[in-house]
C-alpha positions in Angstrom: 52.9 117.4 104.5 53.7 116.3 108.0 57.7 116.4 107.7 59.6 118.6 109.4 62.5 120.7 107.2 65.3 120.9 110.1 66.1 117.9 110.8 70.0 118.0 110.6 70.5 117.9 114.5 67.9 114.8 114.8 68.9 111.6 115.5 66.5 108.2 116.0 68.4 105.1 118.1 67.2 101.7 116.8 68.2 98.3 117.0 69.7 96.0 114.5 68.0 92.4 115.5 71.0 89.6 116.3 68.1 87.3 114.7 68.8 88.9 111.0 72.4 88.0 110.9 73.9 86.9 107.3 77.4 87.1 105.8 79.4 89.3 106.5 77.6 91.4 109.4 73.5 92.0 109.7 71.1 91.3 106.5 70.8 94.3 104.8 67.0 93.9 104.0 66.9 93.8 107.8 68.7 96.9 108.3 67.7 99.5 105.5 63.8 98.5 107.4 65.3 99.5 110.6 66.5 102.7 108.9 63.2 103.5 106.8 61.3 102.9 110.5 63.5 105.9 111.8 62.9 107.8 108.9 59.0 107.3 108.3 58.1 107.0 112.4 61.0 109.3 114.0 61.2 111.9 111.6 57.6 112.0 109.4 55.4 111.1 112.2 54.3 108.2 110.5 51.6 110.0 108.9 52.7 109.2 105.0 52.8 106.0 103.2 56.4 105.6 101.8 56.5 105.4 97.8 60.3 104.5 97.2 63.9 104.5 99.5 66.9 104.2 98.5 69.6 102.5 100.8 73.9 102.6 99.5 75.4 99.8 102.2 78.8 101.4 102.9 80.1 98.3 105.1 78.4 96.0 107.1 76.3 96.7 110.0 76.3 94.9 112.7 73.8 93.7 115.2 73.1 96.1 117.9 72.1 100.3 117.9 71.8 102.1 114.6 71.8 105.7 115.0 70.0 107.3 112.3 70.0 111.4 111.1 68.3 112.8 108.3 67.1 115.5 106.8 64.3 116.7 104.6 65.7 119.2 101.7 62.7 118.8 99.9 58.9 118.9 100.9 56.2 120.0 99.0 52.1 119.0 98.9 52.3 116.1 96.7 55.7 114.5 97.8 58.5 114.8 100.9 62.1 113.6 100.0 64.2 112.6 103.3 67.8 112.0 103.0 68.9 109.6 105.8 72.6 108.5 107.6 72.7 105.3 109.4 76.1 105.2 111.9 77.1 102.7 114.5 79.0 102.8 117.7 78.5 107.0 118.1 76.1 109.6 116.8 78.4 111.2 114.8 80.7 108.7 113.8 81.6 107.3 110.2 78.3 105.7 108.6 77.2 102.3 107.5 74.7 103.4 105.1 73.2 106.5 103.7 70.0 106.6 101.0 66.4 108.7 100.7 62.9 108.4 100.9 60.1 109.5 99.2 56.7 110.2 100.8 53.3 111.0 99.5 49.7 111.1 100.1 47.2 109.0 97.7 45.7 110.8 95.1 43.4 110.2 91.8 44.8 108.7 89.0 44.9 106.0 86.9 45.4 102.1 88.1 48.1 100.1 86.3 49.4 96.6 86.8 52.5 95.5 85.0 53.9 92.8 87.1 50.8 90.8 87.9 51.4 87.7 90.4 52.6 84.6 88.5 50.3 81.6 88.5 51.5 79.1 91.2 50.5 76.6 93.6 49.5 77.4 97.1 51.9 77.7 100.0 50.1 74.7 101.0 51.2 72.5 98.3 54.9 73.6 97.9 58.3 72.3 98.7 59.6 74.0 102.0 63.6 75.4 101.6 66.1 75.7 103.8 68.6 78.6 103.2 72.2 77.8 104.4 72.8 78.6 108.2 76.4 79.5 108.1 75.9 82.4 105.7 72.2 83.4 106.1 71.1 82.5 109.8 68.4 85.4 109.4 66.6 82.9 107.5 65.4 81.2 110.6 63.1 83.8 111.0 61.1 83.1 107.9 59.5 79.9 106.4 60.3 79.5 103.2 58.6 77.3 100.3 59.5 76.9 96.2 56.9 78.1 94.3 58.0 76.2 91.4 60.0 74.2 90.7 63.0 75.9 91.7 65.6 73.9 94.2 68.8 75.6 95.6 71.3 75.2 94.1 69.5 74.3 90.9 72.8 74.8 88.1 69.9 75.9 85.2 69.8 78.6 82.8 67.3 81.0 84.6 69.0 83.0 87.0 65.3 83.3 89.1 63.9 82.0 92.0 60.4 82.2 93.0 59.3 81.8 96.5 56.7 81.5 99.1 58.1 83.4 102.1 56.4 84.1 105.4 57.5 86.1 108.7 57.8 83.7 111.5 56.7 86.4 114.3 53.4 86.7 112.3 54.4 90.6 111.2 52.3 92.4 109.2 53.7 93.2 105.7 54.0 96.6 105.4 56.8 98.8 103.8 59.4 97.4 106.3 58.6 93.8 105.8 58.6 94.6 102.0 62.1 96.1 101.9 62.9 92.9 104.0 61.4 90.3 101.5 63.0 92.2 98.8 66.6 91.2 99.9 66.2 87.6 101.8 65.8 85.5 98.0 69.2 84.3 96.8 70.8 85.9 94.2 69.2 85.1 90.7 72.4 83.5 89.6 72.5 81.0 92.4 69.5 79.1 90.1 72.4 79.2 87.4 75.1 77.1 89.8 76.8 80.1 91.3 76.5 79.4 94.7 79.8 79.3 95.8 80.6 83.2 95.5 79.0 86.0 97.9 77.4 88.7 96.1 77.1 91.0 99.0 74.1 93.5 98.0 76.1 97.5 97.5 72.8 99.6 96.8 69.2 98.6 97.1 66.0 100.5 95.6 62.7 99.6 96.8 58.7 101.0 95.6 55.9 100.7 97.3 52.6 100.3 96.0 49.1 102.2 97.1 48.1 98.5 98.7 50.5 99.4 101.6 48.4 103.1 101.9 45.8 100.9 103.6 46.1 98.1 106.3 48.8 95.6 105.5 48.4 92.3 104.1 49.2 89.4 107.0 50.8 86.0 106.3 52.4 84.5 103.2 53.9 86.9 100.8 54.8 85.8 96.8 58.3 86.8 96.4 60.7 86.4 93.3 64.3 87.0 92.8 65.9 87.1 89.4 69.6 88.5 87.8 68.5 90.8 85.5 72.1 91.5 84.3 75.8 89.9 85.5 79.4 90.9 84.3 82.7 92.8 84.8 82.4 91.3 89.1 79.1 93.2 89.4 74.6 91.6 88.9 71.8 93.9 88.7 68.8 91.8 90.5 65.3 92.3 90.5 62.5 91.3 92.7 58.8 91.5 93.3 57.1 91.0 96.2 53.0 90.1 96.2 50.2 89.3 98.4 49.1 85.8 99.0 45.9 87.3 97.1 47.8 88.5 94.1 48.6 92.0 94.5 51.6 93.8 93.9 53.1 95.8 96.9 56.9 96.4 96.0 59.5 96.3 93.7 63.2 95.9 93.8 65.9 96.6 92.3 69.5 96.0 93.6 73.2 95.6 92.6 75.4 93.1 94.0 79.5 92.6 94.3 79.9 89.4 93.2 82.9 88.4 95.3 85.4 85.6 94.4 86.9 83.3 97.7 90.4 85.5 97.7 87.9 88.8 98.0 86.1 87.0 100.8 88.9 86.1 102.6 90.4 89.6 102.4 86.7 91.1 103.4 86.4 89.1 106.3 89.9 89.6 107.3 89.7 93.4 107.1 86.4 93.5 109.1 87.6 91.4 111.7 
């Protein structure tokens, strides 16, 4: 595989984009894409499709260079793994996220679709949304439409939200836009009245399906958001992300703080 082994001494300068600013600091969707873009382009020559990353937000990035290392401590013919460092400010100092790759060529096997695209009206036909500026300004960067009949906040008992979502610069959706789309629903439990408390995202795992091995899908993607599990200050969420034609080409899963207003208060005034 095209992956060089000695990468410890590498390091890729990107750019956080002021447009994907949220609450507190830069959308993390935003930033673990930046981050895989190092990775995949900088680093593996952007020669294999990405099957799953990993990103653990240590703080909050903000807007402006991302310096990412990484390294490659395991590569062998059917798979690469690339372990990655994301720091702001200097090269070398104290970083904002860390996480892995995985990369692989196609190969035969068998096809298998578990999470086939849910039956809804076109983007067309459905209600546009507005997310909240003051805590999710990135959002201007997307349209947005309810692909049922989900409203925000909605204060029912399924903590999901199912949404049209397209990319207002007309980008492609590839594995970046996908890790992007994974994160930029709100939280599952916002459809169950929660609202009113951050739930900041601490770890995020995306996969990628073979769709993304070939050109990438353009225009509206299908994209649903839902709390698996909440308790003890902590929600697993899930999300799916599909082609305007139906097919499946990532899954998420993340967990979330879920923050009450004194924890906010004492996160913003520790960060400021």
């Amino acid at each position: 595989m095209n992956v060089s082994t000695s990468l410890s001494d590498s390091v890729i300068s990107s750019v956080i984009d002021a447009r994907w600013q949220a609450f507190p600091g830069a959308h993390g969707g935003h930033v673990a894409a930046v981050a895989l873009g190092a990775v995949r382009d900088g680093f593996a020559s952007g020669a294999q499709p990405v099957r799953s990353m990993t990103t653990h937000f240590l703080s909050p990035a903000d807007v402006g260079p991302l310096h990412v290392s990484a390294s490659a401590p395991s590569v062998g013919r059917s798979a690469a793994t690339c372990v990655f460092a994301g720091r702001q400010g200097t090269a070398d100092g104290s970083p904002v996220l860390v996480g892995s790759v995985v990369l692989g060529p196609a190969r035969p096997g068998p096809a298998y679709d578990g999470e086939r695209a849910p039956a809804v009206p076109s983007p067309g036909d459905c209600q546009p949304i507005t997310l909240p500026a003051d805590i999710a300004s990135f959002s201007r960067q997307l349209e947005i439409r309810a692909a049922g009949q989900e409203r925000l906040p909605t204060g029912g008992e399924r903590a999901e939200f199912l949404f049209w979502v397209r990319f207002t610069d007309g980008r492609p959706l590839d594995a970046g836009a996908v890790v992007t789309l994974t994160d930029v629903l709100p939280p599952g439990l916002y459809a169950c009245g929660h609202a009113s408390r951050p739930m900041p995202t601490a770890e995020l795992t995306v996969h990628f399906t073979d769709v993304l091995d070939d050109r990438a899908p353009e225009g509206w993607a299908l994209v649903r958001n839902r709390t698996a599990q909440a308790g003890g200050g902590w929600a697993v969420d899930d999300s799916a992300v599909w082609s305007a034609d139906g097919r499946l080409l990532g899954l998420g899963r993340q967990a979330r703080v879920v923050l009450n207003q004194a924890q906010v208060s004492k996160r913003v005034g520790h960060e400021s």
